[in-house]
C-alpha positions in Angstrom: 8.0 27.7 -17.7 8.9 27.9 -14.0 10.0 31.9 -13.1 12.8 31.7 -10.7 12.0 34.3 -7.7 13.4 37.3 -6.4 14.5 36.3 -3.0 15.1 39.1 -0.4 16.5 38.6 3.1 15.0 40.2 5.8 15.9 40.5 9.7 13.6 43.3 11.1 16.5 46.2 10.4 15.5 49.1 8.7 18.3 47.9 6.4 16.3 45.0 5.5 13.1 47.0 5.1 15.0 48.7 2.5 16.2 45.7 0.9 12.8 44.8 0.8 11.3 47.6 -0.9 14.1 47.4 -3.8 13.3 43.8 -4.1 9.2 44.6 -4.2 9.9 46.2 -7.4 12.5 44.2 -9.0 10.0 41.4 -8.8 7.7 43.5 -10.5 9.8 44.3 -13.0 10.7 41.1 -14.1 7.0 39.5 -13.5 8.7 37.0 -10.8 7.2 35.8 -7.6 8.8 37.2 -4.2 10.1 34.9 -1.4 11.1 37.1 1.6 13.5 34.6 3.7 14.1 35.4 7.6 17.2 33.4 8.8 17.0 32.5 12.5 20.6 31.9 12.5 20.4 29.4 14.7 19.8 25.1 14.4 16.6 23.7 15.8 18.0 21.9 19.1 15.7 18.8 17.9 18.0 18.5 14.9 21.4 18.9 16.3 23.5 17.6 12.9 21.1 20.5 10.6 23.6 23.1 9.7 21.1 25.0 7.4 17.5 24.0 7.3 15.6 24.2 4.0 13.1 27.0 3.4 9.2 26.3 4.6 6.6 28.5 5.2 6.4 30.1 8.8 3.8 30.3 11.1 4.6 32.1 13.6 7.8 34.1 12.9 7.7 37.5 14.4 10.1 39.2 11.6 7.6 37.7 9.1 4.6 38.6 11.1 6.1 42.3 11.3 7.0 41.9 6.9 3.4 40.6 6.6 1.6 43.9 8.4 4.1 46.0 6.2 2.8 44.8 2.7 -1.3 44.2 4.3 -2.6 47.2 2.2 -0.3 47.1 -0.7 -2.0 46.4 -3.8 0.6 45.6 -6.0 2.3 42.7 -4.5 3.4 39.9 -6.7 2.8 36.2 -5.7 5.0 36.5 -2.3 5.8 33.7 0.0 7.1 34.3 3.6 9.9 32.0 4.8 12.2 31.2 7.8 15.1 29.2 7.9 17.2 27.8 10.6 21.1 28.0 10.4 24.1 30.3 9.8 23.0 33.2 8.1 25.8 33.3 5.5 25.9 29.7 4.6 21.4 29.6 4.4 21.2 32.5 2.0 23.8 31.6 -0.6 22.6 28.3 -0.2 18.9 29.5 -1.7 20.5 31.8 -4.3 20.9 28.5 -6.2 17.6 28.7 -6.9 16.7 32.5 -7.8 17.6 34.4 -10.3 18.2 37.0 -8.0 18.9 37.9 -4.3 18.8 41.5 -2.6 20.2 42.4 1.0 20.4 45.5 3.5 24.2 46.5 3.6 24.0 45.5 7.3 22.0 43.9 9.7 21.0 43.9 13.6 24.6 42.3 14.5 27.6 44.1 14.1 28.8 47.2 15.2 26.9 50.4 14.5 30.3 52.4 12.5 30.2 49.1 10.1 29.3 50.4 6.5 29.0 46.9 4.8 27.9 44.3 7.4 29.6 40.8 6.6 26.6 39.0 6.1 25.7 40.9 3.3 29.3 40.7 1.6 29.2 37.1 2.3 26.2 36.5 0.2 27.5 38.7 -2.8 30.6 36.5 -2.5 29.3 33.2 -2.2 25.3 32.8 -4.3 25.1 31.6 -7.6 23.0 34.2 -8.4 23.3 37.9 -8.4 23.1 39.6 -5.2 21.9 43.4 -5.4 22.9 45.3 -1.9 20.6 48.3 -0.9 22.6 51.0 0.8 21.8 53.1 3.8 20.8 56.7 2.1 22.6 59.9 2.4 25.9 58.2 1.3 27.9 61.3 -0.2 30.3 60.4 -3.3 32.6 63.1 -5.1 30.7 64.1 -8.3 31.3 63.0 -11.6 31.6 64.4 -14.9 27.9 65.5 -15.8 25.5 63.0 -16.8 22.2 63.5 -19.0 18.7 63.3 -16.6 16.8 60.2 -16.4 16.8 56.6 -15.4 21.1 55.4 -15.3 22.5 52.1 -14.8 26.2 51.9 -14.6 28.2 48.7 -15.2 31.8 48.1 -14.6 33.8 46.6 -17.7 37.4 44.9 -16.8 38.5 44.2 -20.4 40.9 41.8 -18.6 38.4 39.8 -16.9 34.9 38.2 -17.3 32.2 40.6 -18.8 29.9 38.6 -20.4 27.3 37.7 -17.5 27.9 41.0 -16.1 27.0 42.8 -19.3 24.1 40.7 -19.9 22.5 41.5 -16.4 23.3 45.2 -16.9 21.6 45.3 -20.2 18.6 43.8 -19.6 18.2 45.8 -16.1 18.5 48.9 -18.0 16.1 47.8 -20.5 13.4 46.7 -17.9 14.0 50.2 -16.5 14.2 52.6 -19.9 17.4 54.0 -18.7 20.6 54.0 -20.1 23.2 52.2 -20.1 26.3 53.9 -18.4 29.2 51.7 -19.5 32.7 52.5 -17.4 36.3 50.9 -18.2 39.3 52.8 -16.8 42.5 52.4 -16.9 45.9 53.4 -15.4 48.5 54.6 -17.4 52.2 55.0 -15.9 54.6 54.3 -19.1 56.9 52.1 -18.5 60.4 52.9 -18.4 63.2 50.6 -20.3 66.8 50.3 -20.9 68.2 52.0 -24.3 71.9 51.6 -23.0 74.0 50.8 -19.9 72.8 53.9 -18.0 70.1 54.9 -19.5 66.3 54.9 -19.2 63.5 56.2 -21.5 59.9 55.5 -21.8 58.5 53.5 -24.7 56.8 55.7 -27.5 53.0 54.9 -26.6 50.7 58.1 -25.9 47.9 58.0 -23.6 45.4 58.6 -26.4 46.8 55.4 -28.0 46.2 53.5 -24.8 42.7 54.6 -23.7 41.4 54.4 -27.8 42.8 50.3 -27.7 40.8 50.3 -24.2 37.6 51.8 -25.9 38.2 49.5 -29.1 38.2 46.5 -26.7 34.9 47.3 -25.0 32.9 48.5 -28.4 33.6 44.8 -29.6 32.3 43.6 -26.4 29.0 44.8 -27.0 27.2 44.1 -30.3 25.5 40.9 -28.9 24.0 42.2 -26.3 22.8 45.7 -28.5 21.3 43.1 -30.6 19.5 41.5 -27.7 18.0 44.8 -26.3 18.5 47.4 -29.2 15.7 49.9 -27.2 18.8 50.4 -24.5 20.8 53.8 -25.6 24.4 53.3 -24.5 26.8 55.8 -23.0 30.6 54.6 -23.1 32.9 56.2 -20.8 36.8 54.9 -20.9 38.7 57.5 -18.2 42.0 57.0 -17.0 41.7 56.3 -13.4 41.0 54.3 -10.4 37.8 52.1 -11.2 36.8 52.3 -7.8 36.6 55.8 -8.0 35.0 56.5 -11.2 32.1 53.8 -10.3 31.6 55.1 -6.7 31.3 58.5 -8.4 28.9 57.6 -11.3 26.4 55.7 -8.6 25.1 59.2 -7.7 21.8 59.2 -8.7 21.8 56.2 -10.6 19.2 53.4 -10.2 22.1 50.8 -9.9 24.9 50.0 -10.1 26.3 46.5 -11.6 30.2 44.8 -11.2 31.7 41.1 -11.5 33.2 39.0 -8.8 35.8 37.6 -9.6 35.9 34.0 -10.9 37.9 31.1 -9.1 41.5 30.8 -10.6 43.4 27.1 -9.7 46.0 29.3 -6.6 42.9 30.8 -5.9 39.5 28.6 -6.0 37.8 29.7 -3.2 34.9 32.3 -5.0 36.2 35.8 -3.9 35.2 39.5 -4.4 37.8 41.7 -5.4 38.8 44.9 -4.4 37.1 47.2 -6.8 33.8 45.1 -6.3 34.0 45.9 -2.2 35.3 49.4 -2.7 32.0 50.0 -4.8 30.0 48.2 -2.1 31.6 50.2 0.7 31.2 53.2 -0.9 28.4 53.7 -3.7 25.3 55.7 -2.9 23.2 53.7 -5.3 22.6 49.6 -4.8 24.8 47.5 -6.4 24.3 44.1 -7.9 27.2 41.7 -7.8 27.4 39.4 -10.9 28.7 35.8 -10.6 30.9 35.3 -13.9 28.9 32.4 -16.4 29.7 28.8 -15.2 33.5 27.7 -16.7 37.0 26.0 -15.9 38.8 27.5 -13.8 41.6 29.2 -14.9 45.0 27.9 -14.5 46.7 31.4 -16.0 47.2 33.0 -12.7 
């Protein structure tokens, strides 16, 4: 059986150096060969009609030469491959997460401007590849602190129990059972009763308590998970269903993790372009921890707004 690789993108940035080392061990951990991609981000002039070349080996690539004297003395590479691509940077690497089963990025690059948190290379790929995309951050991001946490290996995933879970929970279970670390699973909520007309005049809120609310929330989430405790029963899981912004609570629950995990959105039929939404960048902006970006399993798109 052909293992997929981990592909990581690099461009010389200490960003990318990062992104490199993350995706080193991922590789490991899932006993899958390493391609490490350098796109030029320009077309070879001899092929004016290329828009995005397909990978090859390079021979002489100066980013690759530099990767190459990097890793000389490491002995625990896995199979690695070195190659460069001509073409537009965003368009190339989503183009190659077709065929990986997973692709890691620096949160910027050499272009852009030095203020930039998130560079838009990086959120184009965790928008566009068909695989997931796992974004290194720069260290020393601060985030407010959470509510206490038990020591050890953490992943954190993100449930919306509106939205599609089921390939994000899968990656986020098998991730923390390749690392022996639990399984931090978050789904908040917002709860503002709703006001409503009694009589002509007069307003009073419906007789739900916010107990009631976040127990349906936690209900919802427990019978989202027996299939994938029954697929990795070694993972110990931690449930955590807040009220709050999820933004928030993720950002502050990636200190000290290993990882952090979210959805993209899928395409809906006002909206089929792929997009990321707003939770999903504010985690990316913000978290001090990687996060990998999940593309929701393959499926119709949805015509219910």
């Amino acid at each position: 059986m052909i293992t997929l690789p981990v592909v990581v993108a690099v461009d010389g940035s200490d960003d990318s150096l990062r992104a490199l080392d993350w995706a080193l061990a991922a590789a490991r951990l899932r006993a899958a060969p390493l391609w490490v991609v350098h796109v030029r981000g320009q077309v070879r002039r001899a092929q004016p009609d290329v828009v995005a070349a397909a990978p090859a080996p390079s021979v002489e690539e100066p980013v690759l030469d530099h990767v190459r004297a990097q890793l000389a003395d490491r002995q625990d590479l896995p199979a690695t491959e070195y190659v460069a691509c001509d073409g537009a940077v965003a368009t190339v690497l989503p183009e190659l997460g077709a065929d990986a089963q997973l692709m890691v990025v620096g949160s910027r690059g050499r272009g852009g401007f030095a203020s930039l948190i998130l560079g838009s290379t990086s959120l184009a790929v965790a928008g566009e590849a068909d695989c997931p995309v796992v974004v290194v951050p720069r260290p020393g991001r601060e985030v407010h602190e959470g509510p206490p946490v038990a020591p050890g290996p953490r992943v954190v995933v993100g449930v919306d129990v509106d939205g599609p879970t089921e390939a994000t929970l899968a990656f986020a279970f098998a991730e923390a059972d390749r690392r022996h670390a639990v399984l931090h699973v978050i789904s908040s909520y917002l709860w503002a009763p709703l006001e409503v007309w009694s009589a002509p005049g007069q307003m009073v809120s419906p007789d739900v308590e916010d107990d009631a609310v976040q127990e349906e929330i936690r209900t919802l989430v427990t019978g989202l998970l027996p299939v994938h405790r029954e697929r990795h029963p070694d993972v110990r899981v931690e449930l955590s269903t807040p009220p709050g912004q999820a933004a928030g609570l993720l950002v502050a629950a990636s200190k000290d993790a290993e990882l952090v995990v979210v959805g993209r959105h899928r395409r809906r039929l006002l909206a089929p372009a792929r997009m990321i939404g707003s939770v999903t960048q504010a985690v990316l902006l913000h978290a001090a921890s990687p996060v990998a970006v999940i593309p929701p399993a393959a499926e119709p798109i949805r015509t219910d707004g």
